[in-house]
N, C-alpha and C positions, 0 to 999 in steps of 0.2 A: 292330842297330837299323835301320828301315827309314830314317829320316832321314838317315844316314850313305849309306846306297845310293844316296837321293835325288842328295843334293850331287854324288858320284859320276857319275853320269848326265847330273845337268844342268850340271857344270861349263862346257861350253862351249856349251850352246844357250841359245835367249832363253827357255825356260819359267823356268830360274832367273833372267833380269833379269826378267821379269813379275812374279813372284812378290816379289822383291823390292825394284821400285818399289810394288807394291800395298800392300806392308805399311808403305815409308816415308810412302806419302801419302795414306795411310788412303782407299784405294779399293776398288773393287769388282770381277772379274776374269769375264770374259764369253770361254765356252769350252765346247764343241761335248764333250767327254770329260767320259765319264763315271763316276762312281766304282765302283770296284772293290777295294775292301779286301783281298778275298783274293788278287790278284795281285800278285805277289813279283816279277817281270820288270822289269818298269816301272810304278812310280811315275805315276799319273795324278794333275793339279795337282787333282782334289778334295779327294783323300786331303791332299794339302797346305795347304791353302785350311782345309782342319776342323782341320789339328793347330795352324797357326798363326794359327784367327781370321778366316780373309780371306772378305769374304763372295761369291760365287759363283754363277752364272746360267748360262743358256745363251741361244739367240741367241732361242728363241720366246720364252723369258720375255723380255729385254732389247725385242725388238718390241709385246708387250701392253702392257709398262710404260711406253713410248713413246707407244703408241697408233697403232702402225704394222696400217696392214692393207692386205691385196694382195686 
């Protein structure tokens, strides 16, 4: 199961503490990666973010919804 690979992976980088403070404190996770289901390599935190709920943006959405403009 890919979630096993997961953990695996991110045992010692902070994408597994991100992930797992977003789910404790029902946040939102703003991240540049983008989903790719069929890659078996590496786990990108979309794939993660849709199996466990967490909802998920990137930096241009995270600025419109701001009301950021350059």
């Amino acid at each position: 199961m890919w979630l096993q690979d997961f953990g695996k992976q991110l045992a010692d980088v902070a994408d597994a503490w991100l992930v797992a403070y977003a789910i404790e404190n029902d946040m939102e996770i703003v991240t540049q990666e983008v989903s790719q289901p069929e890659r078996k390599n590496r786990i990108k935190i979309p794939e993660v973010c849709n199996y466990f709920g967490i909802p998920y943006k990137n930096m241009i959405e995270l600025f419109r919804e701001l009301g950021v403009t350059f």
